[in-house]
C-alpha positions as CSV (number, residue, x, y, z in Angstrom):
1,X,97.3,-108.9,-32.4
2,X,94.5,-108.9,-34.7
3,X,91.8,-109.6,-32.4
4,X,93.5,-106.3,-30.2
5,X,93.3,-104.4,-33.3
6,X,89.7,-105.2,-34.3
7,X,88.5,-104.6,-30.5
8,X,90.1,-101.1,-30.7
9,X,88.8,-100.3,-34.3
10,X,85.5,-101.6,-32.9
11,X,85.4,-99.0,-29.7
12,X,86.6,-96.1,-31.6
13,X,83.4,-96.5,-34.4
14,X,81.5,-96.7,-31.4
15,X,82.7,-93.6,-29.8
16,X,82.6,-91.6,-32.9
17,X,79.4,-92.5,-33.4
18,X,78.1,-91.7,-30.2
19,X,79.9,-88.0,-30.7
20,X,78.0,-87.5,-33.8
21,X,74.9,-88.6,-32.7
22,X,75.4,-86.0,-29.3
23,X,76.3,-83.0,-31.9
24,X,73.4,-83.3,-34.0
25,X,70.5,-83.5,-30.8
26,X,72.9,-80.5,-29.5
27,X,72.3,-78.7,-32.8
28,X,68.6,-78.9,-33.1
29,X,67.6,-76.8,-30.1
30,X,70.0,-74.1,-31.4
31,X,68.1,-74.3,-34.9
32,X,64.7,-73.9,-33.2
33,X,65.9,-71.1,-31.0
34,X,67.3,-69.5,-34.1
35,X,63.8,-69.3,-36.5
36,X,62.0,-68.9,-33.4
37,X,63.9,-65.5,-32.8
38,X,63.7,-64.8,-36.8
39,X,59.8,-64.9,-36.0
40,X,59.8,-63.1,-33.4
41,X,61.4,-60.5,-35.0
42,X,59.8,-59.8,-37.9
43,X,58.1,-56.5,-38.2
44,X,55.3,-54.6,-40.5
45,X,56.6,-51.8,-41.6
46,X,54.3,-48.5,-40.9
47,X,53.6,-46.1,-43.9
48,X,52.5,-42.4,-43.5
49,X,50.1,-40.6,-46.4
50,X,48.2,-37.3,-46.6
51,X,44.7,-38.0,-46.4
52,X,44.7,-34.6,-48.6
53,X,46.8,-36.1,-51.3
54,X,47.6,-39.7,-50.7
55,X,50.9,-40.0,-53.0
56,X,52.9,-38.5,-50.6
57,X,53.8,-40.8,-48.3
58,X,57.0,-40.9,-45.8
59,X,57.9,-43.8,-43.1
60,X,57.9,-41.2,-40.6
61,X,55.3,-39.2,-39.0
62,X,55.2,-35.3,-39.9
63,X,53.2,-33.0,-42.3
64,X,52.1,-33.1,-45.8
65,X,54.6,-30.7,-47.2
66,X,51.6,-30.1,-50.1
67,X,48.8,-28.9,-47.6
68,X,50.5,-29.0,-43.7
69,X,48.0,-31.8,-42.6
70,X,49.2,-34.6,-40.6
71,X,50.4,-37.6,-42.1
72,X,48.2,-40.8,-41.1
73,X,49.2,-44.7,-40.8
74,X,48.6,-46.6,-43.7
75,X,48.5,-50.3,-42.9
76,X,49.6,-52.2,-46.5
77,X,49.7,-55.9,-46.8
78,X,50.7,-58.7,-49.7
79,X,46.6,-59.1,-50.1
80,X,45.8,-55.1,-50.5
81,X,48.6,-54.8,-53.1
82,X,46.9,-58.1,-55.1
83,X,43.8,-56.7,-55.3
84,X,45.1,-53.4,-55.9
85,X,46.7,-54.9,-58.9
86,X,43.5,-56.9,-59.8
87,X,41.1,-53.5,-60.2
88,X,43.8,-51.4,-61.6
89,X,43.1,-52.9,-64.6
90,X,39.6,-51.8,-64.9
91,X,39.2,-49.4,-67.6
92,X,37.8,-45.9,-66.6
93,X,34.1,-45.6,-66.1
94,X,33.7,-49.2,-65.8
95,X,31.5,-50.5,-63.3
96,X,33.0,-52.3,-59.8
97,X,30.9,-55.1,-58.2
98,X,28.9,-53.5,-55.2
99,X,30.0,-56.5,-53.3
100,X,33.9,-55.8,-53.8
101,X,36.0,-54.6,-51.2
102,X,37.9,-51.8,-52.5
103,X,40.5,-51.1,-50.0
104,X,43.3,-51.5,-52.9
105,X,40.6,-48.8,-54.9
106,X,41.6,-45.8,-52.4
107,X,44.9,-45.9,-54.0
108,X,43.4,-45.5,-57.5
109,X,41.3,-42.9,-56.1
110,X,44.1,-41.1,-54.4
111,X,46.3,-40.7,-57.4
112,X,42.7,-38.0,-58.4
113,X,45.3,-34.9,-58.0
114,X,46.6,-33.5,-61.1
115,X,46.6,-34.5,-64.3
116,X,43.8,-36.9,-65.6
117,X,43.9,-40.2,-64.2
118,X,41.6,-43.4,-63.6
119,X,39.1,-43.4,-61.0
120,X,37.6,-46.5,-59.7
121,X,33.8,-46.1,-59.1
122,X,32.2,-48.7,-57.3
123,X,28.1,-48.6,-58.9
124,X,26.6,-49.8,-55.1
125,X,23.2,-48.9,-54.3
126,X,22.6,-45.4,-52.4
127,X,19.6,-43.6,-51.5
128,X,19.2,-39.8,-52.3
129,X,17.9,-37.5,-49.6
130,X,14.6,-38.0,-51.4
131,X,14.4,-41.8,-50.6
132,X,15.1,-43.2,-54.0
133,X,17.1,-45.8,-54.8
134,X,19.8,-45.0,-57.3
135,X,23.3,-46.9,-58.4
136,X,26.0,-44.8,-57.5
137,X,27.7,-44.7,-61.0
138,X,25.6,-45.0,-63.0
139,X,22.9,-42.3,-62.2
140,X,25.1,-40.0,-60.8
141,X,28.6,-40.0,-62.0
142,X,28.5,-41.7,-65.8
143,X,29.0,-39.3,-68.2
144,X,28.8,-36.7,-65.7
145,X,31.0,-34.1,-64.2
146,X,30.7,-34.1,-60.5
147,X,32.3,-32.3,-57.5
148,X,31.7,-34.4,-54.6
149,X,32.2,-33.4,-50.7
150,X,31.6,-35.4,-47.6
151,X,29.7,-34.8,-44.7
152,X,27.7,-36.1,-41.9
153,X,24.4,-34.0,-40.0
154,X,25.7,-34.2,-36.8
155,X,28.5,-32.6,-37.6
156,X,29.3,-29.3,-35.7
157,X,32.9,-29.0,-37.0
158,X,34.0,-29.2,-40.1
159,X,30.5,-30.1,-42.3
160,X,28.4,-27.2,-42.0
161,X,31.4,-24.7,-43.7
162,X,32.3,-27.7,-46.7
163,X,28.1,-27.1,-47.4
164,X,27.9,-23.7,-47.0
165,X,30.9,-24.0,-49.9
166,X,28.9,-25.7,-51.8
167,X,25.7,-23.4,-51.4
168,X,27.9,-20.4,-52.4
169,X,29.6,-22.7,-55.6
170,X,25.6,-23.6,-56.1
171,X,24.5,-19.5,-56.4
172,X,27.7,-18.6,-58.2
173,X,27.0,-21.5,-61.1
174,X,23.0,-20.7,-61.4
175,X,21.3,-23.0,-64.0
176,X,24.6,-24.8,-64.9
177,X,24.4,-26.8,-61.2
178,X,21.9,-29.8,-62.5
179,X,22.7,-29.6,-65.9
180,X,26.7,-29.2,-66.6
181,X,27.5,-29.6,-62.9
182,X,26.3,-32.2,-60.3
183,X,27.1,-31.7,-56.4
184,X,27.2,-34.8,-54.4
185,X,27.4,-34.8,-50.4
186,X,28.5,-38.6,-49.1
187,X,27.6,-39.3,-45.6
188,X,30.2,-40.9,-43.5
189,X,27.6,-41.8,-41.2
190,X,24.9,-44.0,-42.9
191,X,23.9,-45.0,-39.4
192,X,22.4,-41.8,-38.8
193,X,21.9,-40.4,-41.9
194,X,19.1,-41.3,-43.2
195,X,17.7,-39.6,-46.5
196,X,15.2,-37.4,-44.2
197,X,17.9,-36.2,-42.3
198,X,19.9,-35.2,-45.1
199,X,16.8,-33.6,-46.7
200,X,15.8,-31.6,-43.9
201,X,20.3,-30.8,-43.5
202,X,20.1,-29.9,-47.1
203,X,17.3,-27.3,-46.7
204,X,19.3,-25.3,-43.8
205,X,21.6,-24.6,-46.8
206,X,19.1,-24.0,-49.5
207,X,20.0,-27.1,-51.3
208,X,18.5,-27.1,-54.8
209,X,18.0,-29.5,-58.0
210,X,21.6,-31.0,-58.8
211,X,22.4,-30.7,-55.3
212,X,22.0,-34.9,-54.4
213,X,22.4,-36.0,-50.9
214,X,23.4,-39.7,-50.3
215,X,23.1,-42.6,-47.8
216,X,22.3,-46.3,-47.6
217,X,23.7,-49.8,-46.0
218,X,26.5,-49.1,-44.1
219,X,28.3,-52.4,-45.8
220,X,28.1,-50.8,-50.0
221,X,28.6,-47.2,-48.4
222,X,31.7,-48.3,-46.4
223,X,33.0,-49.8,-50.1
224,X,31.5,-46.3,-51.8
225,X,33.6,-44.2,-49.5
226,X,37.0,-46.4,-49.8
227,X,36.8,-46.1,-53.1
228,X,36.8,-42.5,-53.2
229,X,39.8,-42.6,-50.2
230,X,37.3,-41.1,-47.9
231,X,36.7,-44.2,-45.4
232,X,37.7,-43.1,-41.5
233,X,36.8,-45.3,-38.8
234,X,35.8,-42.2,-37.1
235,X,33.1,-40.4,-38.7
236,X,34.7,-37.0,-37.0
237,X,38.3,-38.1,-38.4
238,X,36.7,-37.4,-41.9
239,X,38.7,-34.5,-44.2
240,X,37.5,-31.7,-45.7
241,X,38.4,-32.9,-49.5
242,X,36.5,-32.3,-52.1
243,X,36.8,-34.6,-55.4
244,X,36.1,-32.6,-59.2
245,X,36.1,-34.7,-61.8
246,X,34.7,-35.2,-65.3
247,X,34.0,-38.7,-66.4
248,X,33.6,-38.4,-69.5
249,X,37.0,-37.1,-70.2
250,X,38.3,-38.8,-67.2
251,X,40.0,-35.8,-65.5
252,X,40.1,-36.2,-62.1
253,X,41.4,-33.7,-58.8
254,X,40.6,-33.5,-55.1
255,X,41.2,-30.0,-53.3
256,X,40.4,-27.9,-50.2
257,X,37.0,-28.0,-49.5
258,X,37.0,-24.7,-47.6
259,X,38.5,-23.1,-50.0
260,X,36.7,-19.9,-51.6
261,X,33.6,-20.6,-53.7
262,X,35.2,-18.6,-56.6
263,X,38.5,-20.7,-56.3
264,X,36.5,-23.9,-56.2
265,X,34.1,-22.6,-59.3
266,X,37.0,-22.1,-61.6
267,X,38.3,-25.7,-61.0
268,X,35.0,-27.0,-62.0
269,X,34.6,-24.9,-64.9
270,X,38.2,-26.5,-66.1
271,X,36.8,-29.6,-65.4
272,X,33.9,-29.6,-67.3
273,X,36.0,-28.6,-70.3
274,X,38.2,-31.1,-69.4
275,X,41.5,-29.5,-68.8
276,X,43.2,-29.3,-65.7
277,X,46.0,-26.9,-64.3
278,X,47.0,-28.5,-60.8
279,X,48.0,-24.8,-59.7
280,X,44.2,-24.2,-59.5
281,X,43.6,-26.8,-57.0
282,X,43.7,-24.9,-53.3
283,X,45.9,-27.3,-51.3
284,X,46.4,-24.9,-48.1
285,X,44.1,-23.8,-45.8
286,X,42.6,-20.2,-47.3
287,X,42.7,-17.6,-44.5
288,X,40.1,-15.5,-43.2
């Protein structure tokens, strides 16, 4: 009887065992298939912003309800929003490292609308339409208020109106331009642009002392122009934006570039005085 017993008790450890041992190969394909479909699965969300005035943002495509542009993709990950955090901290006017990439900067520089802010200004080395070699901070913004547009000579578009803007803000301002007002015209095409082709694109529009055309490497003027939140990978996707700002008193804005020279004259002149009232800046299209 006992020997029965043990023989049965025996069998049935055996058989359990073996119906463990089946579940738990059965469950591990099920596991795998599960994280492999959690993988699969996983998805990077898509923000939209105004290139106009990058704090609106929507996850949606549409317009900017400030200025009726079209909202673009913005592509964030963990890494831009740690080094967004790791410049944010840099006081105002204080030189970036040319060698940084500022990506995480064009959100510093986007916030430029409104009230005063910080701007992060990258001091990489440019060339003026004269050949010199200058640091972008330092000998043209430090201290400085600026109004800078962008532009490239090629340009049959947008480009020739934003400078013929700035010739009529030049005549309108007289002696200040070069003394309590500096213009600056970025190239988004470096490649091209090179400081004899912005001279002789200059002259078409009368371009006079504290009128400063730049250029240089394509690498530091890639960083230059994110930093500002002008970058496009397209030069002909570029905006017609135009950034005041006062660095002295750190009072920053962006506006319409086309807008009328009288319009864009009175910003400046707030500017410099270093007030701001945000109903100045023109953020629709003016008519004709």
């Amino acid at each position: 009887m006992n020997a029965h017993f043990k023989r049965t008790a025996t069998w049935a450890c055996a058989l359990t065992f073996v119906l463990l041992a089946s579940m738990q190969l059965g469950a591990r394909p099920r596991l795998q298939a599960q994280v492999m479909v959690t993988k699969t699965t996983t998805k990077t969300a898509t923000t939209y912003a105004c290139p106009m005035h990058p704090e609106v943002k929507s996850t949606k495509k549409g317009k900017c309800p400030k200025c009726k542009m079209d909202l673009q993709p913005v592509r964030e990950s963990a890494s831009a929003v740690n080094k967004e955090q790791a410049v944010a901290s840099v006081a105002v006017g204080e030189i970036a490292p040319a060698n940084v990439s500022l990506a995480a900067a064009g959100t510093v520089a986007g916030n430029v609308v409104g009230a005063p802010t910080k701007l992060l200004i990258p001091d990489v080395e440019v060339l003026d339409q004269e050949g010199n070699q200058l640091h972008f901070y330092s000998d043209l913004i430090k201290g400085k208020t600026v109004a800078i547009n962008f532009i490239f000579t090629n340009c049959t578009t947008i480009c020739p109106p934003l400078a013929a803007t700035f010739a009529r803000v030049q005549k309108e301002m007289g002696d200040k331009v070069g003394k309590d007002v500096h213009l600056i015209s970025i190239s988004v095409d470096p490649l091209t642009d090179t400081p004899e082709r912005l001279k002789a694109w200059g002259a078409k529009f009368k371009a006079g002392a504290g009128w400063t055309f730049v250029t240089g490497n394509k690498q530091e003027m890639d960083t230059l122009l994110n930093a500002l939140g002008a970058y496009v990978s397209k030069r002909e996707d570029h905006t017609p934006s135009v950034i005041v700002g006062n660095d002295l008193k750190s009072v920053w804005t962006r506006t319409y570039g086309l807008a009328k020279a009288s319009q864009m004259v009175a910003l400046i002149e707030n500017v410099m005085a270093g007030t701001l009232d945000e109903s100045q800046t023109s953020k629709e299209p003016t008519k004709p």
